[in-house]
C-alpha positions in Angstrom: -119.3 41.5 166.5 -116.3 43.0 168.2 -113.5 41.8 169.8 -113.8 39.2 172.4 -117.6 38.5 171.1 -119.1 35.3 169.8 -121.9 34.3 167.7 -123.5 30.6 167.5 -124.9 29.6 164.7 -128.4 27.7 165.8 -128.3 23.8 164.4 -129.6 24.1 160.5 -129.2 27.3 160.2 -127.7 28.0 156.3 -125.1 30.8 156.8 -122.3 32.1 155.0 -119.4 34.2 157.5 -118.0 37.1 156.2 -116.1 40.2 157.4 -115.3 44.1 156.3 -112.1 43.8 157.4 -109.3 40.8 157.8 -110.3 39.2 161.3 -109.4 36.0 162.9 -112.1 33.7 163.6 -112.2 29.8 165.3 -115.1 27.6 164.2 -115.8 25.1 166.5 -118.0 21.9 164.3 -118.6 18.3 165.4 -116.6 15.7 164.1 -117.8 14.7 160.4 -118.6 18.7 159.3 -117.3 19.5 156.1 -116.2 23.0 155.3 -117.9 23.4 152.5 -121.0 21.4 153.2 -121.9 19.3 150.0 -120.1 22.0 147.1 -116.5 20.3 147.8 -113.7 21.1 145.4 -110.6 22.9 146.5 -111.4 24.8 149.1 -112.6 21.8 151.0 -110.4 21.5 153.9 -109.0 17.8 155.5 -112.0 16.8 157.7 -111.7 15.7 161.3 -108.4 16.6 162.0 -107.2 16.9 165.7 -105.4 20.6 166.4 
């Protein structure tokens, strides 16, 4: 992708993001979504928070 472009991820669809470079990216889940699907441990971030 390049700047400005966005990608959705079809519904059950396993995928894993990654980049060549250091990028910024927003993921947009619905409420209940973990980060890390069932794996958890510490990089499991605090679900449903409001930003």
């Amino acid at each position: 992708l390049h700047a400005g472009e966005m990608f959705v991820v079809p519904k059950g669809v396993e995928h894993i993001t990654r980049a060549r470079e250091e990028c910024h990216v927003l993921i947009i889940e619905p409420r209940g979504v973990v980060n890390t699907g069932d794996a958890g441990g510490e990089l499991t971030a605090p679900n449903d928070v409001w930003i």
